[in-house]
MIDOSE-1310 file (N, C-alpha, C; in nm, 2 decimals, decimal comma, always signed):
residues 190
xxxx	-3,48/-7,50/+4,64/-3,43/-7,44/+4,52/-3,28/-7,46/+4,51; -3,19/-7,46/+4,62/-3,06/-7,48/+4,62/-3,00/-7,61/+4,58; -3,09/-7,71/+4,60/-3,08/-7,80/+4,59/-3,12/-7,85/+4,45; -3,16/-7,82/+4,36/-3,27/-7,85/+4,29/-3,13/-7,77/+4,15
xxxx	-3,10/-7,67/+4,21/-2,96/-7,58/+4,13/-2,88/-7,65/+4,15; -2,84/-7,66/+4,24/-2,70/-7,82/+4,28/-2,74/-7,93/+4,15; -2,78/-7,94/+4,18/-2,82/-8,10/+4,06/-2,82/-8,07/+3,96; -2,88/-7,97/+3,94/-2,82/-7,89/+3,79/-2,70/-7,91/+3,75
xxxx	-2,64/-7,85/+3,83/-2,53/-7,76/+3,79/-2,40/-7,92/+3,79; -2,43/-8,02/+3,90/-2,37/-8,14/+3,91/-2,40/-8,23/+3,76; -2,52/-8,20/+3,70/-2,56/-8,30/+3,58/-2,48/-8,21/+3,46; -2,49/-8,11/+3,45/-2,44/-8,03/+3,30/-2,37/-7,95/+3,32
xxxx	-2,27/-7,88/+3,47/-2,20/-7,80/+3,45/-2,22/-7,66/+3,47; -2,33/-7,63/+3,44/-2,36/-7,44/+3,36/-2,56/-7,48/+3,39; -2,58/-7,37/+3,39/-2,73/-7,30/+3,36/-2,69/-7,19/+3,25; -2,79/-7,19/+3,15/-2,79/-7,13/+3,04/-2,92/-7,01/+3,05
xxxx	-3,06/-7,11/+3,08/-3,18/-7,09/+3,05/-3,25/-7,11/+3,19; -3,34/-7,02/+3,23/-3,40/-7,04/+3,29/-3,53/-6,98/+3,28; -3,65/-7,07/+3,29/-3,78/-7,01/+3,27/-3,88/-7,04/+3,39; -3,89/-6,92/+3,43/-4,00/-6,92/+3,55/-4,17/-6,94/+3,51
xxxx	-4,22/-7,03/+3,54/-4,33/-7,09/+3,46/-4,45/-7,15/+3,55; -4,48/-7,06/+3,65/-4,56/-7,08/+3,76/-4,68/-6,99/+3,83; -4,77/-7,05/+3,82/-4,84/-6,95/+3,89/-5,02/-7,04/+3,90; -5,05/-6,94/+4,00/-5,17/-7,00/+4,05/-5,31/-6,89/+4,06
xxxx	-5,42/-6,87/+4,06/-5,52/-6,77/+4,11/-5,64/-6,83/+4,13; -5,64/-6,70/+4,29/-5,80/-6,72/+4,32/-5,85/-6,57/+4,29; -5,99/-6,61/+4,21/-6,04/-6,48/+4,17/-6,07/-6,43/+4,32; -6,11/-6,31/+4,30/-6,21/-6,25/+4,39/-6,13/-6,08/+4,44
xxxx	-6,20/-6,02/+4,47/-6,10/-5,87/+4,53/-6,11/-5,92/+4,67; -6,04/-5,74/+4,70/-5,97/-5,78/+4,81/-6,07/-5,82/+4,91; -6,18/-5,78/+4,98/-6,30/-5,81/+5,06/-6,34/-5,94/+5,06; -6,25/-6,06/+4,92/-6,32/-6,19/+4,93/-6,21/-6,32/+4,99
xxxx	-6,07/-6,26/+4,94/-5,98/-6,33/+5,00/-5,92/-6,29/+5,13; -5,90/-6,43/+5,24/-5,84/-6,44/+5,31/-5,68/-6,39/+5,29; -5,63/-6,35/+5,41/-5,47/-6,35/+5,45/-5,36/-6,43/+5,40; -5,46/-6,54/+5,46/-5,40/-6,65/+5,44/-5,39/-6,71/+5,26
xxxx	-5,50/-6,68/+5,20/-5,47/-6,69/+5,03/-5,39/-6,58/+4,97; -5,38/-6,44/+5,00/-5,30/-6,38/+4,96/-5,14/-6,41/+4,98; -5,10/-6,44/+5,12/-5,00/-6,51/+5,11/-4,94/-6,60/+5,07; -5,05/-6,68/+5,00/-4,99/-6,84/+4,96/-4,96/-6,79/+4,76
xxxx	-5,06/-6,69/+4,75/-5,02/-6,66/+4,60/-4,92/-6,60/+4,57; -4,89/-6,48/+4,69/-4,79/-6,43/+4,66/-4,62/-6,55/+4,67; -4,67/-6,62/+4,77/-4,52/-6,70/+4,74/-4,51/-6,79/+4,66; -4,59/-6,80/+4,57/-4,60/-6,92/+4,50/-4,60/-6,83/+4,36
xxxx	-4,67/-6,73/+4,33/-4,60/-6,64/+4,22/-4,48/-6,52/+4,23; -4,45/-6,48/+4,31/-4,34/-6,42/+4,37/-4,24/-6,45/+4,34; -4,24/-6,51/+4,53/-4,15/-6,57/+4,56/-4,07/-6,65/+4,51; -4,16/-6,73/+4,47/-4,06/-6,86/+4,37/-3,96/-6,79/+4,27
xxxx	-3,99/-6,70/+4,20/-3,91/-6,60/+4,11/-3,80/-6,58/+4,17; -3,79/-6,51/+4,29/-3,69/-6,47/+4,37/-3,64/-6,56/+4,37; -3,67/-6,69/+4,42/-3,55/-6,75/+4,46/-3,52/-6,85/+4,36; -3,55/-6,82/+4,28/-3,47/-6,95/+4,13/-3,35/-6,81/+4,12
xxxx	-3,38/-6,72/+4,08/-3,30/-6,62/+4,06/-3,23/-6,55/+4,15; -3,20/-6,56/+4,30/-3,16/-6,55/+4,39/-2,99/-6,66/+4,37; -3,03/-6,81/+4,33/-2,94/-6,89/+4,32/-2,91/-6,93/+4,18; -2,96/-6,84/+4,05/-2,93/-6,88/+3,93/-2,83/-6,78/+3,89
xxxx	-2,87/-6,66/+3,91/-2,81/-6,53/+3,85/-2,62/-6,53/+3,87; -2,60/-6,56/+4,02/-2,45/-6,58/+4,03/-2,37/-6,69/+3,94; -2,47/-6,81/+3,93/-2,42/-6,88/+3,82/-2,37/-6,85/+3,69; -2,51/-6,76/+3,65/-2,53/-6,69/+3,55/-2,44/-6,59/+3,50
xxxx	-2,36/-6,53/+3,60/-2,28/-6,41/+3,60/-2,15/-6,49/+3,59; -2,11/-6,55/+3,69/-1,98/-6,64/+3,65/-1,98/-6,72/+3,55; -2,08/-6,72/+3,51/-2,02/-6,81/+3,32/-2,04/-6,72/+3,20; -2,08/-6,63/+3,23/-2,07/-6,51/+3,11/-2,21/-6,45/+3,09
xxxx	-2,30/-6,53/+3,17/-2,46/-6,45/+3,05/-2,57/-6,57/+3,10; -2,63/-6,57/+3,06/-2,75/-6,62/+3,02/-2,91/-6,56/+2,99; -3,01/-6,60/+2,98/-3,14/-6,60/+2,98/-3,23/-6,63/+3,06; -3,30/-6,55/+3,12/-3,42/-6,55/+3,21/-3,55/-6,52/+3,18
xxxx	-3,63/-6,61/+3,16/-3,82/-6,59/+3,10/-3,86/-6,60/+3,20; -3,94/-6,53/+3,24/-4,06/-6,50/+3,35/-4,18/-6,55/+3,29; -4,29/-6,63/+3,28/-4,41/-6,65/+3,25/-4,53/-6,57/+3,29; -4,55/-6,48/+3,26/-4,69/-6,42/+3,35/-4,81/-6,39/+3,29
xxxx	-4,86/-6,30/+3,28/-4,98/-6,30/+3,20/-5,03/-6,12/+3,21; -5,12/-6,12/+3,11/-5,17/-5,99/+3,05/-5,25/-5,96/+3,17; -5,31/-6,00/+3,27/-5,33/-5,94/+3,40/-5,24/-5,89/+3,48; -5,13/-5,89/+3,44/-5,01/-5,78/+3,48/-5,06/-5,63/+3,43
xxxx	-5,15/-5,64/+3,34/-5,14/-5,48/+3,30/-5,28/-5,44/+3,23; -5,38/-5,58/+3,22/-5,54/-5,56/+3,20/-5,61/-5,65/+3,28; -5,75/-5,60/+3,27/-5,85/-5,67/+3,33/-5,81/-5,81/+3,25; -5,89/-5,89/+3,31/-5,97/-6,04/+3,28/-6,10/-6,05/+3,29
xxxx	-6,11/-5,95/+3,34/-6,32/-5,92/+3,29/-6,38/-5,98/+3,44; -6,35/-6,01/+3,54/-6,32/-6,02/+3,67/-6,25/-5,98/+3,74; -6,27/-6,00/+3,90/-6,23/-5,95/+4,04/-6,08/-6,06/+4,03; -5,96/-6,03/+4,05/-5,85/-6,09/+4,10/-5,74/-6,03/+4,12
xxxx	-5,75/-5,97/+4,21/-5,66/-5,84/+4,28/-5,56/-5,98/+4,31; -5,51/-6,06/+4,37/-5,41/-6,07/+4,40/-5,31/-6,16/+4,27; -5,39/-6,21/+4,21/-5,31/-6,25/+4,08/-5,26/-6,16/+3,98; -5,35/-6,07/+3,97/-5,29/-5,95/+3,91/-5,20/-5,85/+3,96
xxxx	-5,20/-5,81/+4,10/-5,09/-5,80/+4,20/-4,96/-5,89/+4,14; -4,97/-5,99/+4,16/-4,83/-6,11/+4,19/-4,78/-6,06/+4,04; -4,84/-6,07/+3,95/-4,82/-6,05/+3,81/-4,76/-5,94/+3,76; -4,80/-5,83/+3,82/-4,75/-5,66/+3,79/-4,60/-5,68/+3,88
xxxx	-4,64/-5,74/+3,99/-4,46/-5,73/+4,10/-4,39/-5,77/+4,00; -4,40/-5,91/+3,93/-4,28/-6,00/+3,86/-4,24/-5,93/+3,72; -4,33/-5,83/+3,67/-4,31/-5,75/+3,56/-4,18/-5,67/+3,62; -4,18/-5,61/+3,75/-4,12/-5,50/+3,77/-3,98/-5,54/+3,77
xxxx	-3,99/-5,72/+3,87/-3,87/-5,80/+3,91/-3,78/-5,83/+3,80; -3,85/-5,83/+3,65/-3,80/-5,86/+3,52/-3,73/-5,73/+3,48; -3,77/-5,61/+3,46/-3,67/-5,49/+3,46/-3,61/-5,50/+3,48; -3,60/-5,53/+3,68/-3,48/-5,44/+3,81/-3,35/-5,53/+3,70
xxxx	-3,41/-5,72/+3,70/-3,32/-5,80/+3,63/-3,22/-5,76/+3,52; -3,31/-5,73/+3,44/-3,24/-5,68/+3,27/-3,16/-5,58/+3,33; -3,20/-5,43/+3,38/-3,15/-5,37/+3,41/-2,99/-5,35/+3,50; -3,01/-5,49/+3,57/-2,89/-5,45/+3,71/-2,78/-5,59/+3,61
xxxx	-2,83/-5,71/+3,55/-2,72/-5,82/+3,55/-2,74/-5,77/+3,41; -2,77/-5,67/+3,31/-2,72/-5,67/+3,15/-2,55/-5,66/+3,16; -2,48/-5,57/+3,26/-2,43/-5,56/+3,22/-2,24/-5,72/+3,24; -2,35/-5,81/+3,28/-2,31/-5,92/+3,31/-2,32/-6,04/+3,20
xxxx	-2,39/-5,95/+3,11/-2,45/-6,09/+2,99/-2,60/-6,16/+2,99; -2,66/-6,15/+3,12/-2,81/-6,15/+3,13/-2,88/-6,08/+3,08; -2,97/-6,16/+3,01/-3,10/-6,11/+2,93/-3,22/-6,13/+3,05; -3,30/-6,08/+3,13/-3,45/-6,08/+3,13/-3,59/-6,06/+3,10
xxxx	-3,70/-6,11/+3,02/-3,77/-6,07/+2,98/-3,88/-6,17/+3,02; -4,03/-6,08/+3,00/-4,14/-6,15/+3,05/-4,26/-6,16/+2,96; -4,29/-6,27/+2,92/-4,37/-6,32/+2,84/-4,52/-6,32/+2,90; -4,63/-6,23/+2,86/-4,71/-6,21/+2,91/-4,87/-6,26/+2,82
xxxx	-4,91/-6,40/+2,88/-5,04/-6,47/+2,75/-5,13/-6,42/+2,83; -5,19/-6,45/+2,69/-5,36/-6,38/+2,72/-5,43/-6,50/+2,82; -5,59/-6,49/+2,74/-5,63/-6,60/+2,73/-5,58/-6,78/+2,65; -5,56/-6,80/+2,77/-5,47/-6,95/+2,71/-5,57/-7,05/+2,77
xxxx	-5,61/-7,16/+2,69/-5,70/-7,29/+2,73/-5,58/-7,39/+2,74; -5,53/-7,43/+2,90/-5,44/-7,50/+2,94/-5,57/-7,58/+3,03; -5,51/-7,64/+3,08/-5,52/-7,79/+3,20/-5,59/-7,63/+3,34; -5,48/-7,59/+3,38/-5,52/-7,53/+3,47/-5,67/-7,42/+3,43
xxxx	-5,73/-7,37/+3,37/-5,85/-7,35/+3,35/-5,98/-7,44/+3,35; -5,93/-7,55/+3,35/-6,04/-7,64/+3,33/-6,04/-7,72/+3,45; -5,93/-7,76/+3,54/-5,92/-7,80/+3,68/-5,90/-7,67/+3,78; -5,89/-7,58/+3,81/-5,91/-7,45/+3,87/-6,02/-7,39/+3,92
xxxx	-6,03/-7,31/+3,98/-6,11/-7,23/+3,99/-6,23/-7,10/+3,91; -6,13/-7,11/+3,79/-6,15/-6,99/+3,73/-6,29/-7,06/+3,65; -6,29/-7,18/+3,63/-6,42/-7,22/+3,56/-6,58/-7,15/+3,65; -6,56/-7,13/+3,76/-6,65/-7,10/+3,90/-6,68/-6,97/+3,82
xxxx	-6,62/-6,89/+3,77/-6,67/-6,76/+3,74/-6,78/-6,77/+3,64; -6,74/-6,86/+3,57/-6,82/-6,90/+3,42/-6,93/-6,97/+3,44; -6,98/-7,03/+3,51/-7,07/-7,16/+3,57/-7,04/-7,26/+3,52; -6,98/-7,32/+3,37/-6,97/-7,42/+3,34/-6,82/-7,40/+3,25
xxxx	-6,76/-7,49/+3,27/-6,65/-7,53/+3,14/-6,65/-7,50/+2,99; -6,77/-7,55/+2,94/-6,81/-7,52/+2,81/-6,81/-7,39/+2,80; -6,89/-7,34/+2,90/-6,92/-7,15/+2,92/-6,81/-7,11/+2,87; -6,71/-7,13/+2,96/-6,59/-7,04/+3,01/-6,52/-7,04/+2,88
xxxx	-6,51/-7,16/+2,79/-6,41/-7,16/+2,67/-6,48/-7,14/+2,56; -6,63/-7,09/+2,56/-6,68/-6,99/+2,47/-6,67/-6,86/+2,45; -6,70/-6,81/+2,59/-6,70/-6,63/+2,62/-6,55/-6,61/+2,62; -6,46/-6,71/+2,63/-6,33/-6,65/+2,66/-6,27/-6,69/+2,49
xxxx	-6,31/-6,76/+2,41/-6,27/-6,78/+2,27/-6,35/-6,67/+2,21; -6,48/-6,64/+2,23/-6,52/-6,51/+2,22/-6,46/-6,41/+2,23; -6,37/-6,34/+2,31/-6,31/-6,22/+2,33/-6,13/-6,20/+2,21; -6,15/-6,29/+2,18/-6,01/-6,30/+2,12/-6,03/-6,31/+2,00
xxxx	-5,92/-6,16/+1,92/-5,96/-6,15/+1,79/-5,97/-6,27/+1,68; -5,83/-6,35/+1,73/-5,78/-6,47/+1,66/-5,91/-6,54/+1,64; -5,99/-6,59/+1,72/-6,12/-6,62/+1,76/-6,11/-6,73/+1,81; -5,97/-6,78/+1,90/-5,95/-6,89/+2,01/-5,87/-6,83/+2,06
xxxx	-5,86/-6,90/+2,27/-5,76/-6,89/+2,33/-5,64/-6,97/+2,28; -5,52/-6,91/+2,32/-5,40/-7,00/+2,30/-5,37/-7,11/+2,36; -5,25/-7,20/+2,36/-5,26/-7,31/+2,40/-5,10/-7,28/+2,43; -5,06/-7,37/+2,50/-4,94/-7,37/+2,60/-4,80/-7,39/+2,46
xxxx	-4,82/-7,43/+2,37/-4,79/-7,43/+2,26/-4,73/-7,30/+2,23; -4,82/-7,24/+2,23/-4,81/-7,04/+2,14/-4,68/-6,97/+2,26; -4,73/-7,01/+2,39/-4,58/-6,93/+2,46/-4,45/-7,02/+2,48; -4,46/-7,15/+2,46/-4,34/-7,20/+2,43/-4,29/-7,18/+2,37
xxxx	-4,31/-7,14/+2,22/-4,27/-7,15/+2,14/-4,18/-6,96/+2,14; -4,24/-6,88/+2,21/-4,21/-6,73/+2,22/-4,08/-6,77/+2,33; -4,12/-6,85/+2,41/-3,97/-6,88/+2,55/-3,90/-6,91/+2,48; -3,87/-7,04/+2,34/-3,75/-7,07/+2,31/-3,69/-6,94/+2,20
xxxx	-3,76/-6,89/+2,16/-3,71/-6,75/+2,07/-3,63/-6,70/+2,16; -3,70/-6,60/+2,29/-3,60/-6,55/+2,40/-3,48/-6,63/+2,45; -3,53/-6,77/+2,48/-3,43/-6,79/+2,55/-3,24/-6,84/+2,39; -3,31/-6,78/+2,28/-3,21/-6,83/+2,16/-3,11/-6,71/+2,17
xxxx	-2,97/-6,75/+2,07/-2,98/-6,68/+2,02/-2,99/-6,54/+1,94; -3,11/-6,56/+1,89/-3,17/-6,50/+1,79/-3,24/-6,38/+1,85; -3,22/-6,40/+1,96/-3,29/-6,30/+2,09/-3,19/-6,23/+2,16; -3,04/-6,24/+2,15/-2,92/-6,18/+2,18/-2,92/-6,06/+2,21
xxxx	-2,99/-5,93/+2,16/-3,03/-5,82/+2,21/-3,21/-5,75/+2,28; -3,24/-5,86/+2,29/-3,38/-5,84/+2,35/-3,32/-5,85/+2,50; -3,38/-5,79/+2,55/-3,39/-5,75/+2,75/-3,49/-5,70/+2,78; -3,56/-5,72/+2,92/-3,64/-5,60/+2,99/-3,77/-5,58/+2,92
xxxx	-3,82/-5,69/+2,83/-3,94/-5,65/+2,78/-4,06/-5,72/+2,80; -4,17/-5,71/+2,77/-4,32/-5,77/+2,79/-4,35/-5,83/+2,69; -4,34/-5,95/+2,64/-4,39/-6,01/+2,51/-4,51/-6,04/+2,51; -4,62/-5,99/+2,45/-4,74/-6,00/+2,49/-4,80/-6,11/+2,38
xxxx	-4,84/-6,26/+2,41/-4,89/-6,35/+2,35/-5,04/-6,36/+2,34; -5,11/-6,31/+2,29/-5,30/-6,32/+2,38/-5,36/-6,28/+2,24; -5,30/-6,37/+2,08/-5,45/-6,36/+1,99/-5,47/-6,22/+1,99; -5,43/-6,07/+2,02/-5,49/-5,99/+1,99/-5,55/-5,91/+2,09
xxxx	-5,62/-6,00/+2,23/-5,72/-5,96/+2,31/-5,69/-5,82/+2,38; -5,57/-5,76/+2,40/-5,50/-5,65/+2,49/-5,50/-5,53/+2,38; -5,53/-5,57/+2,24/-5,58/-5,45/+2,13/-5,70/-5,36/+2,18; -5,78/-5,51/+2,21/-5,95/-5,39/+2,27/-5,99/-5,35/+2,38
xx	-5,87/-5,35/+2,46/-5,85/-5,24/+2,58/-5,81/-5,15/+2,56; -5,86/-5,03/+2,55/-5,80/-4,90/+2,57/-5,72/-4,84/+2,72
């Protein structure tokens, strides 16, 4: 990651924007996953956060400000109609991690906020694991275009399009918040 900031910062000078945009899951609760998978989730939805933001934020602060999007998802704070304690775990931490952020560098000119999609029909649902829950692919992007009032999942499209809003302008007083992208689906949870 230091490295990866270096080059950055050698190609254009400044970091403006940064969007955390990663993550992975294995369904199952806690009784079905190994140690060894809960650790590799946690550092790979985590951890990674930490450390873009470990070596962005000073940047960030010595140039006056910037913008930080966290990508996560509405399993930070509902079911998915399945067992996935540690995705949902990873997801609730980086909510919190997005606060502590807003909270501790606002007064440095950083903005952080976290964009949280619903059901989204990306690449990773269809090569993943999560198809396994469904029995089939077709399944999966029925019952899951089924649950959504819109009456489809979103597409990688719908939260891009919410990251460039945050990370504008036009977002200059937004911080610290949960932008929830998901068609509606988080209405019919009580």
């Amino acid at each position: 990651m230091e490295a990866a900031v270096g080059k950055c910062m050698e190609a254009f000078g400044r970091i403006d924007v940064l969007d955390n945009n990663v993550g992975i899951i294995d369904p199952g609760g806690r009784e079905d996953l190994s140690e060894e998978q809960w650790d590799r989730l946690m550092a790979i939805n985590v951890k990674s956060i930490y450390l873009t933001c470990r070596h962005i934020l000073p940047i960030m602060a010595s140039q006056g400000g910037g913008s930080i999007i966290n990508i996560w998802s509405i399993a930070s704070t509902h079911s998915l109609g399945y067992s996935c304690i540690s995705y949902s775990s990873s997801k609730g931490a980086v909510n919190a991690f997005t606060r502590d952020i807003a909270l501790n560098y606002g007064p440095k000119g950083i903005r952080c906020n976290s964009i949280l999609p619903g059901l989204m029909n990306t690449p990773l649902i269809h090569a993943g694991n999560v198809t396994s829950v469904y029995g089939s692919t077709d399944e999966m992007v029925r019952q899951r275009d089924a649950l959504v009032p819109l009456g489809k999942m979103g597409y990688g499209w719908d939260v891009a399009w919410a990251a460039v809003f945050l990370a504008s302008d036009e977002a200059k007083h937004i911080t610290g918040i949960e932008l929830v992208v998901d068609g509606g689906i988080t209405l019919k949870v009580k």
